[in-house]
C-alpha positions in Angstrom: 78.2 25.6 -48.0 77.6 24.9 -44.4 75.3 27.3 -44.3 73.0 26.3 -46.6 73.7 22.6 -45.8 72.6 23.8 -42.3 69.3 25.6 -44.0 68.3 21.8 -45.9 68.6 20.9 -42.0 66.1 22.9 -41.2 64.1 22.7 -43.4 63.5 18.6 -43.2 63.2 19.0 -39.3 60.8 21.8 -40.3 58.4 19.1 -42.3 58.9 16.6 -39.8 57.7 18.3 -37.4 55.0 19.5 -39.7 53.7 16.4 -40.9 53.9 15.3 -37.0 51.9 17.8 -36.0 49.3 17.0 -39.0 49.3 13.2 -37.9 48.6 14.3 -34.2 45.8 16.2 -35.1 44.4 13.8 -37.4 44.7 11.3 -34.9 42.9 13.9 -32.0 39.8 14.6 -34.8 39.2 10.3 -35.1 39.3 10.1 -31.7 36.8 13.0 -31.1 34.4 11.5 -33.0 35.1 8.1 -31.9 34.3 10.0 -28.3 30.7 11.2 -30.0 29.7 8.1 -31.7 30.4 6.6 -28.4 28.5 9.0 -26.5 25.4 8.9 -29.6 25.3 5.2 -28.4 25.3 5.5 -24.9 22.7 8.5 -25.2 20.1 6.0 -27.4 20.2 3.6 -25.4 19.3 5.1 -22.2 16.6 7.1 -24.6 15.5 3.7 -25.1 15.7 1.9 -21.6 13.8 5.6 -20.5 11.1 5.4 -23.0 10.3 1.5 -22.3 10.5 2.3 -18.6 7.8 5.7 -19.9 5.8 3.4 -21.2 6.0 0.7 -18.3 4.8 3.1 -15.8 2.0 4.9 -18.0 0.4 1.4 -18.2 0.0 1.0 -14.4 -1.0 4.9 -13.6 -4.0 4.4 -16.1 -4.7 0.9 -15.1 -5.0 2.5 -11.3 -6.9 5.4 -13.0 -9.4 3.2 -13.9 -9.7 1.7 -10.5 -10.1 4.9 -9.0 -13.2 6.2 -11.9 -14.8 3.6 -12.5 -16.8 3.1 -9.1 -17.5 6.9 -9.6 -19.4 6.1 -12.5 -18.8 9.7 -13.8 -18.0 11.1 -16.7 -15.3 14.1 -16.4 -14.6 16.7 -19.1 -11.4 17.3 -20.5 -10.4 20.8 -22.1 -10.1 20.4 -25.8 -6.4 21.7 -25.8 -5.1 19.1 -23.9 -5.7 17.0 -26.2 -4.4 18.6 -29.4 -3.8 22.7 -29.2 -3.8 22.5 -33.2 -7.3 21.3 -33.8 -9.7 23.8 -33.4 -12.2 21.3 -34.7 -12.7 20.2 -31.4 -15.5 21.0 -29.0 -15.6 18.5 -26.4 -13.5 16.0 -24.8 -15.1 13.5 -22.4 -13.2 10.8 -20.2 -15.6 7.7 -19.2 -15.3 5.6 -16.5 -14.1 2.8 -18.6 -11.0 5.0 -19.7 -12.6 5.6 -23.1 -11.6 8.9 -24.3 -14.7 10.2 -27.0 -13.7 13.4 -29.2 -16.8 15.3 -30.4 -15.9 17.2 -33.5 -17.9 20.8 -34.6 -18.7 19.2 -38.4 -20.3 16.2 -35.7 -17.8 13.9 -36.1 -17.1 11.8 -32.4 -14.2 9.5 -32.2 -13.5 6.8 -29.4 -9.9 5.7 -28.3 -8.7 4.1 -25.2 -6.9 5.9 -22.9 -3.8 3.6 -23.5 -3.6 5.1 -27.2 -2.6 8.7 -26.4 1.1 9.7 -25.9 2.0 10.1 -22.0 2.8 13.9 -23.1 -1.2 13.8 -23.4 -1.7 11.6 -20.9 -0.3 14.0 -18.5 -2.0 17.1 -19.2 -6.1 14.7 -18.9 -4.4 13.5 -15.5 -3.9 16.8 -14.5 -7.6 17.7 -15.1 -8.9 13.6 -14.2 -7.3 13.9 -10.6 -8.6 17.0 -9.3 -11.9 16.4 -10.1 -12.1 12.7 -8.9 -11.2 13.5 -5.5 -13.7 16.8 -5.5 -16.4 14.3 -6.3 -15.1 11.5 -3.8 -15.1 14.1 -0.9 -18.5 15.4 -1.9 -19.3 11.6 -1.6 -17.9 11.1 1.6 -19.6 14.0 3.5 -22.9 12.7 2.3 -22.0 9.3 3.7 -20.6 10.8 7.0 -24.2 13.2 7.3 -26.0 9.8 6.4 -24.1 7.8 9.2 -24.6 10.9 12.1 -28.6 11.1 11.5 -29.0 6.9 11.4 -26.9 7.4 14.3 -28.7 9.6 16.3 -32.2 8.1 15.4 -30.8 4.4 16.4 -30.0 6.2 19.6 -33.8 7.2 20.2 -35.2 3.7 19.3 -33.0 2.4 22.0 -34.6 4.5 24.8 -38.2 3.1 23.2 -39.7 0.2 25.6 -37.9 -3.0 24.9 -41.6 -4.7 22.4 -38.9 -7.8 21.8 -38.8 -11.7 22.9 -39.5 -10.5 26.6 -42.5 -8.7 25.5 -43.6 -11.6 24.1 -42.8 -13.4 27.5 -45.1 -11.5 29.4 -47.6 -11.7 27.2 -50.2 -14.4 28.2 -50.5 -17.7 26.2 -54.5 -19.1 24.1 -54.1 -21.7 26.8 -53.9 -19.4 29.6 -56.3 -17.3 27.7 -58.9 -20.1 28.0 -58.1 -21.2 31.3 -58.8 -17.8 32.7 -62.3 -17.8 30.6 -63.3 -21.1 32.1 -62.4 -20.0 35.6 -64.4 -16.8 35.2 -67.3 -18.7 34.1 -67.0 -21.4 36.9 -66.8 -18.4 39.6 -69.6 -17.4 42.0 -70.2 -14.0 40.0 -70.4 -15.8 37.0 -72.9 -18.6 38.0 -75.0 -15.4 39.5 -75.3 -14.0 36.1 -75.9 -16.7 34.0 -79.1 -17.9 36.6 -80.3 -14.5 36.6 -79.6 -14.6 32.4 -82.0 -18.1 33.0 -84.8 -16.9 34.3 -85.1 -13.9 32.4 -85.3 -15.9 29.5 -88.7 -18.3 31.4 -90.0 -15.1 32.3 -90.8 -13.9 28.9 
């Protein structure tokens, strides 16, 4: 009798801790995904606060993009891939200075879209094409300047050993009044009087 008495014992402590054990692990699966729904949250919103902050920045790089092209006033070419590497419709891609992007198709099909209409995945791969090219063209640009500047340079430098032909030039130069003054002194000289006498009688000798 004690025995088995002992046995029923068992076995309650037995379910007990059964049913214990059951309620613990219950308890450790709600809390585990308490813990994931917690961390779902916390993961959308950073997606969230990240892709307003993506979209933030994107804004200002093409507004300064535009800055930076549009005194250029080129147009640059962007490889068809970069745009879409599923459409094999496409034959040209062309970036203006305005930021328009226009999409020439093979069936001759050309579509326009701002720049501020593409994903930033896209946007990435024409500013990895833009960039390079804009600052080949803006060193070209500068070298001509700098060859420009050196031979106005040089040829300033020769004018400046010319003669000086400016307001003292001018200075030097005698006045009409003088002009006339030195006529009628030449005419009332010695010399003169001479010649016009000898101009006289010439003139009665005929």
């Amino acid at each position: 009798m004690a025995t088995e008495a002992q046995q029923e014992v068992e076995e309650r402590e037995e379910l007990i801790s059964s049913s214990k054990s059951q309620s613990m692990a219950g308890q450790t699966k709600e809390s585990d995904v308490a813990l994931s729904i917690k961390s779902l949250a916390e993961e959308s919103l950073q997606i969230s606060e990240l892709t307003e902050m993506e979209k933030t920045y994107a804004t200002e790089v093409i507004g300064q993009l535009k800055q930076l092209i549009e005194p250029l006033n080129n147009t640059f070419h962007i490889k068809p891939t970069s745009l879409s590497k599923s459409d094999n419709s496409i034959q040209d891609v062309v970036l203006t200075p305005q930021g328009i992007i226009c999409v020439m198709h093979s069936h001759g099909t050309i579509n326009s879209r701002p720049l501020e209409t593409f994903s930033t995945e896209i946007l990435m791969r024409i500013l990895s094409e833009v960039i390079p090219e804009a600052k080949k063209i803006l060193v070209e640009r500068r070298q001509k300047i700098t060859g420009r500047v050196g031979s106005l340079e040089k040829i300033a430098r020769e004018f400046r050993k010319l003669p000086n032909q400016g307001p003292q030039a001018k200075q030097n130069r005698p006045s009409s009044k003088s002009q006339a003054n030195l006529l009628r002194q030449g005419a009332e000289s010695p010399a003169s009087a001479q010649i016009q006498e000898d101009a006289l009688k010439a003139t009665i000798g005929r």
